[in-house]
N, CA, C, O and CB atoms as a CASP TS submission, in Angstrom:
PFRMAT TS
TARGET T0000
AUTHOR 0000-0000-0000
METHOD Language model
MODEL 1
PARENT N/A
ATOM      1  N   UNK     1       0.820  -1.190   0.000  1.00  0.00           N
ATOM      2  CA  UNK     1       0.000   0.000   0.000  1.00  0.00           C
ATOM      3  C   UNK     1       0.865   1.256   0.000  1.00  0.00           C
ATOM      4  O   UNK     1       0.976   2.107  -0.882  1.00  0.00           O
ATOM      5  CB  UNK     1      -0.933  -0.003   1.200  1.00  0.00           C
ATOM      6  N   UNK     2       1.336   1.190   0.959  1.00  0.00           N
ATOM      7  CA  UNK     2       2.554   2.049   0.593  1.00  0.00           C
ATOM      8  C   UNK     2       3.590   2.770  -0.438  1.00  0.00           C
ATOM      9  O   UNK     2       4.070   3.899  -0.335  1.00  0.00           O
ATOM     10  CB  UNK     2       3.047   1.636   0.948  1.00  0.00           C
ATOM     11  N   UNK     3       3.801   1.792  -1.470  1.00  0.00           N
ATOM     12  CA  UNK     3       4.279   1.461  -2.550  1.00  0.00           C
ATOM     13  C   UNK     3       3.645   2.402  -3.620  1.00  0.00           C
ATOM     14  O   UNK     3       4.151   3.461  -3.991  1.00  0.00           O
ATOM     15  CB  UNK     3       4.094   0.067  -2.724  1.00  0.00           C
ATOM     16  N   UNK     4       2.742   1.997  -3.961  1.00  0.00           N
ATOM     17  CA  UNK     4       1.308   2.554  -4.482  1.00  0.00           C
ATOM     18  C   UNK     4       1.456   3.876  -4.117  1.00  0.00           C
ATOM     19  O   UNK     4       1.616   4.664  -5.049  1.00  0.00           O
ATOM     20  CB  UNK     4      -0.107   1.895  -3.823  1.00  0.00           C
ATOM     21  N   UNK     5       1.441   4.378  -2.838  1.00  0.00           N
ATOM     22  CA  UNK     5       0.974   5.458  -2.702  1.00  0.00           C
ATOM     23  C   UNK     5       2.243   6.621  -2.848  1.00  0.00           C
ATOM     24  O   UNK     5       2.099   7.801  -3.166  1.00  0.00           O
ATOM     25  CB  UNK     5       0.207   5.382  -1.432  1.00  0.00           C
ATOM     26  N   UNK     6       3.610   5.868  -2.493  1.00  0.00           N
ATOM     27  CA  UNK     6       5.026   6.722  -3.282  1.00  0.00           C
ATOM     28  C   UNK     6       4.965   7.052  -4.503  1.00  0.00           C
ATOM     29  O   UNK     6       5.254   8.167  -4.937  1.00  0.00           O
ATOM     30  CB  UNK     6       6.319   5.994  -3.373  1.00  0.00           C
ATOM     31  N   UNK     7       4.515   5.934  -5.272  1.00  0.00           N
ATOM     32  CA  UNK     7       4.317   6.287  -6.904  1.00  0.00           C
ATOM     33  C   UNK     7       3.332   7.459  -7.212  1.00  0.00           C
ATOM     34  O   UNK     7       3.650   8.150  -8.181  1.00  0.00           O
ATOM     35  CB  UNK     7       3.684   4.953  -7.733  1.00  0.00           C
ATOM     36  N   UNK     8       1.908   7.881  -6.382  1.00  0.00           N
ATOM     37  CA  UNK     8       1.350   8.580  -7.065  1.00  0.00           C
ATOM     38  C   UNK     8       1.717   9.750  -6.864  1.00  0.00           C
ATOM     39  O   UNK     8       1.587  10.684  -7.655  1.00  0.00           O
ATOM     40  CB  UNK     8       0.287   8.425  -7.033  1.00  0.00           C
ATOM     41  N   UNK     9       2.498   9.805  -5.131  1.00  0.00           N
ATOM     42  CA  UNK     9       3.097  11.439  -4.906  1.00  0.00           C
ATOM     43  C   UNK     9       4.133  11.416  -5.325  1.00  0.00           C
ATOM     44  O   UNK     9       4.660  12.331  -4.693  1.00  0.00           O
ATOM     45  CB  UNK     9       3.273  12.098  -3.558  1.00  0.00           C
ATOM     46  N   UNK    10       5.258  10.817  -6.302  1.00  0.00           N
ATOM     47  CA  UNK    10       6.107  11.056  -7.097  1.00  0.00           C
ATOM     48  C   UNK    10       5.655  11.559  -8.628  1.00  0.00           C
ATOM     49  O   UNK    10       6.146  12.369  -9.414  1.00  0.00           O
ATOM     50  CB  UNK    10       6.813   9.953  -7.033  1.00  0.00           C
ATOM     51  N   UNK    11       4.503  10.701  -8.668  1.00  0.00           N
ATOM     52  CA  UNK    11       3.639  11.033 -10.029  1.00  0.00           C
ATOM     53  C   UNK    11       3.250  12.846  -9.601  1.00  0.00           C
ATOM     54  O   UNK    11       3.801  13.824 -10.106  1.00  0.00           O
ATOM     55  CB  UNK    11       1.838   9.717 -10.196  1.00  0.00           C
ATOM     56  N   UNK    12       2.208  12.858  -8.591  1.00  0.00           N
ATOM     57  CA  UNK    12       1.367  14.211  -8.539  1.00  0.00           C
ATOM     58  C   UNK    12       2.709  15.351  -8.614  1.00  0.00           C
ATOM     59  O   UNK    12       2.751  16.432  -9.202  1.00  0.00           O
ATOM     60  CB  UNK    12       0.257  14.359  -6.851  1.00  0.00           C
ATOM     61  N   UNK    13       3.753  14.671  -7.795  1.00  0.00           N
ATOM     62  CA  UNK    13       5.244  15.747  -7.621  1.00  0.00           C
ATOM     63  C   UNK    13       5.508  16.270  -9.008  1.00  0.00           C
ATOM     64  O   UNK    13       5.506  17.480  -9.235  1.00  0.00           O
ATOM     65  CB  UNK    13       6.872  14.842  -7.062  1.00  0.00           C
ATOM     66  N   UNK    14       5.733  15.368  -9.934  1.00  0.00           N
ATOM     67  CA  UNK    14       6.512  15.732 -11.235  1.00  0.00           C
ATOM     68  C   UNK    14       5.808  16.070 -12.459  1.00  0.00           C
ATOM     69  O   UNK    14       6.333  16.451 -13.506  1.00  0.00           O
ATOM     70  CB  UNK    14       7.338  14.667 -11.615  1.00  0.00           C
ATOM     71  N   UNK    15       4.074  15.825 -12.141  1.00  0.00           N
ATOM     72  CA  UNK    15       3.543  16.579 -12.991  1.00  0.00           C
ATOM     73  C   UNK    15       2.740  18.064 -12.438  1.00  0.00           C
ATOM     74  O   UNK    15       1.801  18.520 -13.092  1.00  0.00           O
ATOM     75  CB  UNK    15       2.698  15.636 -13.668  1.00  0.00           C
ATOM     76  N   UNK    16       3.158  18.638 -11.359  1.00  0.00           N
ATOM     77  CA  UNK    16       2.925  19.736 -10.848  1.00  0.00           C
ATOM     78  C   UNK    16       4.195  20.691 -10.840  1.00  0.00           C
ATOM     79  O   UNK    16       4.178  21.775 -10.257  1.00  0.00           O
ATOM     80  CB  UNK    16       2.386  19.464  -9.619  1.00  0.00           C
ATOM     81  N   UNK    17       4.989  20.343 -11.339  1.00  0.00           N
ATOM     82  CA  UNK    17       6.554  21.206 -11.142  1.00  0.00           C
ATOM     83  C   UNK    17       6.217  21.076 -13.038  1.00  0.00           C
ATOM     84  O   UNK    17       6.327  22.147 -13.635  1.00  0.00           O
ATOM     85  CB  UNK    17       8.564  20.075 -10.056  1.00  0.00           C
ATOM     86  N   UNK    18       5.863  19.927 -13.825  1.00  0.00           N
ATOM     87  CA  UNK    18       6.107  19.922 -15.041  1.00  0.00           C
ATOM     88  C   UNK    18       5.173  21.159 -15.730  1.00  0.00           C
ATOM     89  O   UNK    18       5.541  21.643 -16.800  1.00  0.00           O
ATOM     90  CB  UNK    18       5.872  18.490 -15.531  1.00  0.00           C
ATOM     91  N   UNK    19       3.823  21.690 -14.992  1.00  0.00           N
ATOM     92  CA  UNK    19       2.736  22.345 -15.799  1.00  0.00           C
ATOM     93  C   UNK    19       3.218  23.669 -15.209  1.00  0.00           C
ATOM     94  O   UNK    19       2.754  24.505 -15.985  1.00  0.00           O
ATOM     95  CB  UNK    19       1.010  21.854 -15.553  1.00  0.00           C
ATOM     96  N   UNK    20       4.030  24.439 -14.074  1.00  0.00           N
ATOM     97  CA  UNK    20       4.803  25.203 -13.565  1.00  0.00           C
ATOM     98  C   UNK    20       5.565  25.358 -14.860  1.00  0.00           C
ATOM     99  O   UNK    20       5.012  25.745 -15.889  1.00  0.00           O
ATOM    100  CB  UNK    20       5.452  24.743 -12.306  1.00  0.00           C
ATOM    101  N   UNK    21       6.306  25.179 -14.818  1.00  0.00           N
ATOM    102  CA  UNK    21       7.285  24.659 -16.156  1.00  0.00           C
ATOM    103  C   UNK    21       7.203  25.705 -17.037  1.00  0.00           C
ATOM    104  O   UNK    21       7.623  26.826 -17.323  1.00  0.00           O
ATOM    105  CB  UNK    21       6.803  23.232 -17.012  1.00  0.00           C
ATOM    106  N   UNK    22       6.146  24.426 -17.459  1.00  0.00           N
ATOM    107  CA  UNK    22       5.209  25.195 -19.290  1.00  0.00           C
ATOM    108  C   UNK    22       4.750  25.869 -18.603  1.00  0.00           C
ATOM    109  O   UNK    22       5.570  25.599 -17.726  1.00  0.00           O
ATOM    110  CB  UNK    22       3.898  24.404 -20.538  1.00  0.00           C
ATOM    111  N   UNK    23       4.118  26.589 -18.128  1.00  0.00           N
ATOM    112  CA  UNK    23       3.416  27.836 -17.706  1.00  0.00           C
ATOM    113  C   UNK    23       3.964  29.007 -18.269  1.00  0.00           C
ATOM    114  O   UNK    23       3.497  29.777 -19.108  1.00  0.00           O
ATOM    115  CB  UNK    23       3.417  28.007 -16.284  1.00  0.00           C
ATOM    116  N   UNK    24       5.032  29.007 -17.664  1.00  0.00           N
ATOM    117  CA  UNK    24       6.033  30.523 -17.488  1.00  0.00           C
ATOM    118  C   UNK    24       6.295  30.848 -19.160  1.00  0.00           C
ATOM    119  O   UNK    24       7.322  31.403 -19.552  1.00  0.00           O
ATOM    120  CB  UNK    24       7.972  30.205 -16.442  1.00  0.00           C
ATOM    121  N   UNK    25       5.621  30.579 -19.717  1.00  0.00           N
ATOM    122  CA  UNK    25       6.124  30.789 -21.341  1.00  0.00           C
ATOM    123  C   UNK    25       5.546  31.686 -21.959  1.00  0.00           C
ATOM    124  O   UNK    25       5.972  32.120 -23.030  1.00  0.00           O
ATOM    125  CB  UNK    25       5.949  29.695 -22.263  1.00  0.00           C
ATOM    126  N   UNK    26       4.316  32.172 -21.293  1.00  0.00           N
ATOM    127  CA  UNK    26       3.288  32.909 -22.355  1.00  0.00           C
ATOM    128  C   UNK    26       3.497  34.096 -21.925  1.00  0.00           C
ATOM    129  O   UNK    26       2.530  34.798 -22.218  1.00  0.00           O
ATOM    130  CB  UNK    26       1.672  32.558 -22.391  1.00  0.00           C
ATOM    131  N   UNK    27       4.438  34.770 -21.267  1.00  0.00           N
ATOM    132  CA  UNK    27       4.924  36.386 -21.430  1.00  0.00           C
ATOM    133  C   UNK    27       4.801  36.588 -19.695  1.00  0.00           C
ATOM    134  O   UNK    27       4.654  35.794 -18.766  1.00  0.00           O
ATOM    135  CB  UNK    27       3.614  37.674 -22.634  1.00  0.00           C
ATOM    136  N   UNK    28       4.973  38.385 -19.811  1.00  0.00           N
ATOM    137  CA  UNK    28       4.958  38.477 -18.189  1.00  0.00           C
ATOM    138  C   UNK    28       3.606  38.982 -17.462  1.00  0.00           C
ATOM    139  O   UNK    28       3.257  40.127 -17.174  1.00  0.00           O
ATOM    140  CB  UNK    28       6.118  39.528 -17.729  1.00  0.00           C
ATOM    141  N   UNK    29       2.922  37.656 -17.252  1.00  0.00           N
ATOM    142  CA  UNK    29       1.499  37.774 -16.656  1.00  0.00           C
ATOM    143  C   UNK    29       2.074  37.490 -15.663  1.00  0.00           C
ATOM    144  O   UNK    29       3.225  37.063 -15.743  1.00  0.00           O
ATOM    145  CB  UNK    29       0.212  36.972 -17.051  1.00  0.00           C
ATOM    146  N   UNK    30       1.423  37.647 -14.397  1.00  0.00           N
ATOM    147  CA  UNK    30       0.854  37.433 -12.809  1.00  0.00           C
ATOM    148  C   UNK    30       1.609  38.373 -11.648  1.00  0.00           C
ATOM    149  O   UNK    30       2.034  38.128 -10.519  1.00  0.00           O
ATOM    150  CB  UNK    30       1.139  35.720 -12.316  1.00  0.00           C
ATOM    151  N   UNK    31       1.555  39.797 -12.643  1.00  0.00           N
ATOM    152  CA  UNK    31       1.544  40.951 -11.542  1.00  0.00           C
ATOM    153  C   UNK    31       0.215  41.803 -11.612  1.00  0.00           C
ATOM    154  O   UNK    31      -0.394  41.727 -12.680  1.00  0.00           O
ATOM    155  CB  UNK    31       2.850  42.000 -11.766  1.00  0.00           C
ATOM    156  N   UNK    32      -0.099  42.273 -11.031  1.00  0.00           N
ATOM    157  CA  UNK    32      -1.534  43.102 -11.099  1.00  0.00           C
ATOM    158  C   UNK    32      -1.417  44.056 -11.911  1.00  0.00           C
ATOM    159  O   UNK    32      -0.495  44.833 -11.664  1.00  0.00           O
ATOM    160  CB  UNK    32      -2.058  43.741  -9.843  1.00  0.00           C
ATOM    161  N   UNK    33      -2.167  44.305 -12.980  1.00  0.00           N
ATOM    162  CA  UNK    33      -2.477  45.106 -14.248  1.00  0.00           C
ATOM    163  C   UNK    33      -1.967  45.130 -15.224  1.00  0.00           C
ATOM    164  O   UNK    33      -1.958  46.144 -15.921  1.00  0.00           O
ATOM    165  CB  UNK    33      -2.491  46.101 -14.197  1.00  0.00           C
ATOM    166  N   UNK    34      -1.158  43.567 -15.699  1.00  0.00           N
ATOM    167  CA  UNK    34      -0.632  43.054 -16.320  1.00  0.00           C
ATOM    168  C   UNK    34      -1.711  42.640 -17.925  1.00  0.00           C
ATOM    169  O   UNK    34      -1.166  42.292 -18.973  1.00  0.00           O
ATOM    170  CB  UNK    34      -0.081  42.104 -15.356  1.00  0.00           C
ATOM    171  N   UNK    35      -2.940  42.751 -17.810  1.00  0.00           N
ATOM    172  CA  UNK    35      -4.224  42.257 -18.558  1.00  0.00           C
ATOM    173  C   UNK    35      -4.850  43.557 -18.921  1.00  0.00           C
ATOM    174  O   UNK    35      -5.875  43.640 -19.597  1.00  0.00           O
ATOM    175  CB  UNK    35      -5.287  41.272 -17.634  1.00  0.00           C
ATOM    176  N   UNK    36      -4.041  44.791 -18.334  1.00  0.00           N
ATOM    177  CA  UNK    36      -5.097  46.291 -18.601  1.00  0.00           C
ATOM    178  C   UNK    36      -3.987  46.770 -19.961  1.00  0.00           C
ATOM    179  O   UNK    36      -2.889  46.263 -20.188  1.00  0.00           O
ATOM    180  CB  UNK    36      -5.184  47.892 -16.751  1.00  0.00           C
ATOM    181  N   UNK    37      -4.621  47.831 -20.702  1.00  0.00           N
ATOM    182  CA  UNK    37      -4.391  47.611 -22.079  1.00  0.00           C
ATOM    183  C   UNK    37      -3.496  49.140 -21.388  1.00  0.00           C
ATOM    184  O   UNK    37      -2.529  49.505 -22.057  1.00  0.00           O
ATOM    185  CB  UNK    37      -5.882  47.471 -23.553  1.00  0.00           C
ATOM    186  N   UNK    38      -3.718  49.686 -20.541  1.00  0.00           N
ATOM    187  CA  UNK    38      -2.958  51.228 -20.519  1.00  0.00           C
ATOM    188  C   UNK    38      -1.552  50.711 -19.007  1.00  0.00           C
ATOM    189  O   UNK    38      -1.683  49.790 -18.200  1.00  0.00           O
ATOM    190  CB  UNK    38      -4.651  53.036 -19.831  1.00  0.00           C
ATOM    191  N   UNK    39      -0.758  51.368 -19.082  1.00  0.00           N
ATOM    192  CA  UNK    39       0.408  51.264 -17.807  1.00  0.00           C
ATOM    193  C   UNK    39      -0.132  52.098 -16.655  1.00  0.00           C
ATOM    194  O   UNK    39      -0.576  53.241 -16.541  1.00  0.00           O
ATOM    195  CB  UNK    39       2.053  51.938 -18.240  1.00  0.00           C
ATOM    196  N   UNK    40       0.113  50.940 -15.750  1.00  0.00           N
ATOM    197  CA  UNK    40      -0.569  51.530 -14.116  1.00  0.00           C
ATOM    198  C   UNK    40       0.575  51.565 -13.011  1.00  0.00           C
ATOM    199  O   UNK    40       0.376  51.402 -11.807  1.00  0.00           O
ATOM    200  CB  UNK    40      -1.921  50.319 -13.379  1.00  0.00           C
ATOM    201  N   UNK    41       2.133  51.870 -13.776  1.00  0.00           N
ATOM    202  CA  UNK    41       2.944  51.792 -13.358  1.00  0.00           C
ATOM    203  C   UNK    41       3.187  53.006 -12.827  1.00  0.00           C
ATOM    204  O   UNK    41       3.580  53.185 -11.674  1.00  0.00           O
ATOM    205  CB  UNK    41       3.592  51.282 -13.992  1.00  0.00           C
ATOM    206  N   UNK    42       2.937  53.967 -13.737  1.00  0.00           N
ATOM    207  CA  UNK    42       2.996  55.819 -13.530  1.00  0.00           C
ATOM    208  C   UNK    42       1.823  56.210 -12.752  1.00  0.00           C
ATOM    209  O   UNK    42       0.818  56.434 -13.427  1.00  0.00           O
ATOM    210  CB  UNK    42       2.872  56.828 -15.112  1.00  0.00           C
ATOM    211  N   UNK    43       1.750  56.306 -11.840  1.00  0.00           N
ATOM    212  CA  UNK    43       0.001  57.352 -11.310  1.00  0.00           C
ATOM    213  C   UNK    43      -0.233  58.395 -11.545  1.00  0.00           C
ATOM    214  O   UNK    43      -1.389  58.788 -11.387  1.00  0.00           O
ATOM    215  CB  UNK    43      -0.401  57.694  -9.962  1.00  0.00           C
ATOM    216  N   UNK    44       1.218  59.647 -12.227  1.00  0.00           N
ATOM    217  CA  UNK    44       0.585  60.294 -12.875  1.00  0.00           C
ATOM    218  C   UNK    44       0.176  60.438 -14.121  1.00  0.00           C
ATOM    219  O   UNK    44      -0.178  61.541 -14.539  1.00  0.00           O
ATOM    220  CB  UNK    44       0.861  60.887 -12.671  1.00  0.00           C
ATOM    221  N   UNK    45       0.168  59.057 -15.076  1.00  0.00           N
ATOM    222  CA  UNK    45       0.446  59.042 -16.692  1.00  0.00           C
ATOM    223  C   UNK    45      -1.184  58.470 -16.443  1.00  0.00           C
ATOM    224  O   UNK    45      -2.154  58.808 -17.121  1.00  0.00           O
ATOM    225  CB  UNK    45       2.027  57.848 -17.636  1.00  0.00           C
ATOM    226  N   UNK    46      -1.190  57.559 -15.338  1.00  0.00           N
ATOM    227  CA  UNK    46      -2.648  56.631 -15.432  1.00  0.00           C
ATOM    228  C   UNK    46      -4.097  57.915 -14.726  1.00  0.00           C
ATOM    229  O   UNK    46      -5.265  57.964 -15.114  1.00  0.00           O
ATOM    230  CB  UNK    46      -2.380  54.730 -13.993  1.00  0.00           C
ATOM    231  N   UNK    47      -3.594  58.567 -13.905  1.00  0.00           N
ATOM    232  CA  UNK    47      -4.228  59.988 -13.917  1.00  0.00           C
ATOM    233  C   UNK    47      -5.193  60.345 -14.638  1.00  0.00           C
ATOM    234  O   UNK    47      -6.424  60.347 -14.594  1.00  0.00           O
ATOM    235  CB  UNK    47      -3.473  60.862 -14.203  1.00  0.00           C
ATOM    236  N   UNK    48      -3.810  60.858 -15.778  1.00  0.00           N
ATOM    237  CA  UNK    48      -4.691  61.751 -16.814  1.00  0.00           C
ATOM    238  C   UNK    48      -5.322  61.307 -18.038  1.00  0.00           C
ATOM    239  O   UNK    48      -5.934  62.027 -18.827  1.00  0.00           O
ATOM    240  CB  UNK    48      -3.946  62.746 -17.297  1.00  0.00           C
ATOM    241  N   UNK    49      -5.030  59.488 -18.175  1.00  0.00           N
ATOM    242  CA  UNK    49      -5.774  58.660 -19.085  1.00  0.00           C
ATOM    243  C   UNK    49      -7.256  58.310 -18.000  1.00  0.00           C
ATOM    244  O   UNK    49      -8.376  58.264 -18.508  1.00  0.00           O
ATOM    245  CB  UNK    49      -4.686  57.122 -19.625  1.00  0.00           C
ATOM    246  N   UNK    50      -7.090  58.140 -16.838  1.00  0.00           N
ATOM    247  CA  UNK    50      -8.474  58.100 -16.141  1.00  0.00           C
ATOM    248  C   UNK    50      -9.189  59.333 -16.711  1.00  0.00           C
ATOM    249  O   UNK    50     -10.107  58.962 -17.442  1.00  0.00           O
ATOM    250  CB  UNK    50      -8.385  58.162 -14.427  1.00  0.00           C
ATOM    251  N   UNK    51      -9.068  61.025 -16.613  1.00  0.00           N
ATOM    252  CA  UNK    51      -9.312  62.098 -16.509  1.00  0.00           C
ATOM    253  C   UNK    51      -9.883  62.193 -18.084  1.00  0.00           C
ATOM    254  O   UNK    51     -11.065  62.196 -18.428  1.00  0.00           O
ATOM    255  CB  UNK    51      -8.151  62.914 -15.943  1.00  0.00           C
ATOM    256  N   UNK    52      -8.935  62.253 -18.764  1.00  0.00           N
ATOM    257  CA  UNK    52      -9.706  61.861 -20.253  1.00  0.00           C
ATOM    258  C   UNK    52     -10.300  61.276 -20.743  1.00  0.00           C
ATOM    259  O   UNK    52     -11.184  61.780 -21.436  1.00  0.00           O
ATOM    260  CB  UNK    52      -9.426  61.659 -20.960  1.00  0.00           C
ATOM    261  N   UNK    53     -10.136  59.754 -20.653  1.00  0.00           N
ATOM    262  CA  UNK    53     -10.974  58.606 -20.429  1.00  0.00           C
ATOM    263  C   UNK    53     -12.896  59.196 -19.912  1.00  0.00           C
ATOM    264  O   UNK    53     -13.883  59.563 -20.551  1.00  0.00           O
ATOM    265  CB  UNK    53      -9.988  57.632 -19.007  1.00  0.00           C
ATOM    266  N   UNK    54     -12.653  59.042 -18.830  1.00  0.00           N
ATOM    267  CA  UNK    54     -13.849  60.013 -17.977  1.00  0.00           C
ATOM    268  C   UNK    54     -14.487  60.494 -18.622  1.00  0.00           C
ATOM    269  O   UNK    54     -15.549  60.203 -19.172  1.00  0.00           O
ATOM    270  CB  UNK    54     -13.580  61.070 -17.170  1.00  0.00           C
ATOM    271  N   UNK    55     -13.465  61.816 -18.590  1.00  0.00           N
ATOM    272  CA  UNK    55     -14.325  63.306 -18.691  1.00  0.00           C
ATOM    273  C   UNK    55     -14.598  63.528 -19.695  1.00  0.00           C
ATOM    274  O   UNK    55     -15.276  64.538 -19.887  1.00  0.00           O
ATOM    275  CB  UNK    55     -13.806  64.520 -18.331  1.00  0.00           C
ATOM    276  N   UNK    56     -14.143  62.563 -20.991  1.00  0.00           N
ATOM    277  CA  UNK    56     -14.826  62.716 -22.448  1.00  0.00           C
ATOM    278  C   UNK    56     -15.980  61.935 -22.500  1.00  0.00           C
ATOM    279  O   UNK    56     -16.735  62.300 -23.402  1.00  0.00           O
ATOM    280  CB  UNK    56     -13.923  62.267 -23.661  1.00  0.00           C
ATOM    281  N   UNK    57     -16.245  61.303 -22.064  1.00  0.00           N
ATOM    282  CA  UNK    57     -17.898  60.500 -21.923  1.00  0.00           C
ATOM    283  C   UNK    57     -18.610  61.377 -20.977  1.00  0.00           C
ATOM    284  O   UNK    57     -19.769  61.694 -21.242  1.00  0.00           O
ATOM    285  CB  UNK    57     -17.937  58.716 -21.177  1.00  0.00           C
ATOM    286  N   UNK    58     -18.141  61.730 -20.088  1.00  0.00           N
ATOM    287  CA  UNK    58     -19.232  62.471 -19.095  1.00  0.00           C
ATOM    288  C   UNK    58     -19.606  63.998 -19.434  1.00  0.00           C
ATOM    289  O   UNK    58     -20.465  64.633 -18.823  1.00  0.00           O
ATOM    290  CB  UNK    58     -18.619  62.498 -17.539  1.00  0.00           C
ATOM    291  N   UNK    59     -18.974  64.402 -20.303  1.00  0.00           N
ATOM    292  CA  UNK    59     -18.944  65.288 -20.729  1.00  0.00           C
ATOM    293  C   UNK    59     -19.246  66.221 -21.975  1.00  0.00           C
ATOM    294  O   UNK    59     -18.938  67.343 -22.378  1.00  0.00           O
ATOM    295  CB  UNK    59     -18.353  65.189 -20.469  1.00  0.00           C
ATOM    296  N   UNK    60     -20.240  64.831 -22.472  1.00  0.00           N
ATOM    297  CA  UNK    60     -20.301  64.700 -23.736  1.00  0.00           C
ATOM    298  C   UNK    60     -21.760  65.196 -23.839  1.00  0.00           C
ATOM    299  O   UNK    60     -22.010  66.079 -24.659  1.00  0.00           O
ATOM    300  CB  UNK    60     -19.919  63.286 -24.269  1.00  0.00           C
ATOM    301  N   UNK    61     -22.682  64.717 -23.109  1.00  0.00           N
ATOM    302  CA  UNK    61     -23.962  65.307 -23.307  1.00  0.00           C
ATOM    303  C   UNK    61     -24.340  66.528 -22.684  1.00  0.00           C
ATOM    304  O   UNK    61     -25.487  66.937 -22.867  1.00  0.00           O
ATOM    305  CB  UNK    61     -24.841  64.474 -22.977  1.00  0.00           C
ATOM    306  N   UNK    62     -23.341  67.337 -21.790  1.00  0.00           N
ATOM    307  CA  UNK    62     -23.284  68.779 -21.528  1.00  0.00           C
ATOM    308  C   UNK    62     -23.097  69.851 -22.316  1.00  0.00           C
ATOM    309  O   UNK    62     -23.478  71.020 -22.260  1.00  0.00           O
ATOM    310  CB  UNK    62     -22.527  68.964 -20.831  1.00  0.00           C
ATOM    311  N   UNK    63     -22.218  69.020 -23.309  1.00  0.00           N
ATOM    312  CA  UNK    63     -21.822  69.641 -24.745  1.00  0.00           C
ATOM    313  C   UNK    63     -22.796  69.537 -25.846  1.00  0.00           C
ATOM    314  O   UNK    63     -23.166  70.399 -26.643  1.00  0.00           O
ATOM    315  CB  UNK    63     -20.584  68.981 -25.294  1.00  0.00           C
ATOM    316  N   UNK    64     -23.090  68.456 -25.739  1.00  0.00           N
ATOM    317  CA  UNK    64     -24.758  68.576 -26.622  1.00  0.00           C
ATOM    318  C   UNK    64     -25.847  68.955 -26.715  1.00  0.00           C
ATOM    319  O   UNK    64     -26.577  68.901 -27.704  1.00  0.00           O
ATOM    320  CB  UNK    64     -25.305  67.969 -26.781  1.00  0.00           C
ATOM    321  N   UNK    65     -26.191  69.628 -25.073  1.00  0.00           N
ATOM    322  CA  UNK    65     -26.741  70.050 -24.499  1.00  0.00           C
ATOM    323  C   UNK    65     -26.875  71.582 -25.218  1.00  0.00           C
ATOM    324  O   UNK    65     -27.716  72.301 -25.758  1.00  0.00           O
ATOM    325  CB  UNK    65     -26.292  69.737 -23.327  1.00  0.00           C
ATOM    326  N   UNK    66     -25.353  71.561 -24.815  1.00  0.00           N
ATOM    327  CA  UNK    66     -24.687  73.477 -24.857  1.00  0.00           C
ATOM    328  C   UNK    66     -25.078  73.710 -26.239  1.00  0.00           C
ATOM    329  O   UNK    66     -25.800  74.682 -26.461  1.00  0.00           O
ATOM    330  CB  UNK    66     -22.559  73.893 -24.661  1.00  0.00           C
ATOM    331  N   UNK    67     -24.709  72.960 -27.203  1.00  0.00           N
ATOM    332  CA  UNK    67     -25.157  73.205 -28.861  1.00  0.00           C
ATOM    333  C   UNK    67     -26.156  73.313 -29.200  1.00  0.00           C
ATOM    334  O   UNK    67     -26.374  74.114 -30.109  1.00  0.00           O
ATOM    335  CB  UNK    67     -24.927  72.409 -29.733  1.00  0.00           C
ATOM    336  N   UNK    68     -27.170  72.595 -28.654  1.00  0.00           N
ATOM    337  CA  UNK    68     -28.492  72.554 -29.129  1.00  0.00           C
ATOM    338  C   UNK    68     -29.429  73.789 -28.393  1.00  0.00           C
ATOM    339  O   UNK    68     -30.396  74.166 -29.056  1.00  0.00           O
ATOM    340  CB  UNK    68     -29.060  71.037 -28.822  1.00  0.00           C
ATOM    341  N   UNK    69     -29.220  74.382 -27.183  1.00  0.00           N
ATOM    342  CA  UNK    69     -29.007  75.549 -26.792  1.00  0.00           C
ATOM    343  C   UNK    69     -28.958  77.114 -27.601  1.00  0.00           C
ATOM    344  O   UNK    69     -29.734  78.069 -27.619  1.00  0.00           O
ATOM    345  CB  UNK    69     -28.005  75.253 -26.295  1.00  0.00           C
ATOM    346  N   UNK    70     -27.832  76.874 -28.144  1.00  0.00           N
ATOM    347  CA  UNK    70     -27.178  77.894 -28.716  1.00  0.00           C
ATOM    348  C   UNK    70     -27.522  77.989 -30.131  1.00  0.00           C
ATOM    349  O   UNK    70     -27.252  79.108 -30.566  1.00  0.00           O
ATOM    350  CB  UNK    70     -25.812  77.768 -28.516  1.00  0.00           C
ATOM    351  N   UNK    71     -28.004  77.233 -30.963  1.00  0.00           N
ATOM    352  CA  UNK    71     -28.361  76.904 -32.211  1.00  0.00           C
ATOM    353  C   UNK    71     -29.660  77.855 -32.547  1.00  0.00           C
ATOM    354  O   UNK    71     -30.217  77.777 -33.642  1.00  0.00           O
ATOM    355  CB  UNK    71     -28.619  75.327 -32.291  1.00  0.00           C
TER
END
């Protein structure tokens, strides 16, 4: 019984270090914001892409507002 049971935690051992392994191949994922399309490395670069980002959608029907207004 024993026997048996060395083999499978030698088995589970060497195919858990093997998928570790292959893992590490597909670039540098598994730091946080590694999957976001802008750099969240700068807080003030990510700032003013929040700020623009934003404030051009929110800001958009105040302006449409203002035109149709003024027209």
């Amino acid at each position: 019984m024993s026997a048996i049971r060395t083999v499978l935690r030698n088995f589970t051992r060497s195919f858990k270090t093997t998928t570790v392994r292959k893992s590490e191949d597909h670039g540098p994922e598994g730091y946080p914001g590694a999957n976001l399309p802008i750099n969240i490395q700068n807080r003030y670069v990510l700032t003013a892409t929040f700020i623009l980002f934003f404030g051009s959608g929110l800001s958009l029907p105040f302006l449409v507002l203002r035109y149709h207004l003024l027209k």
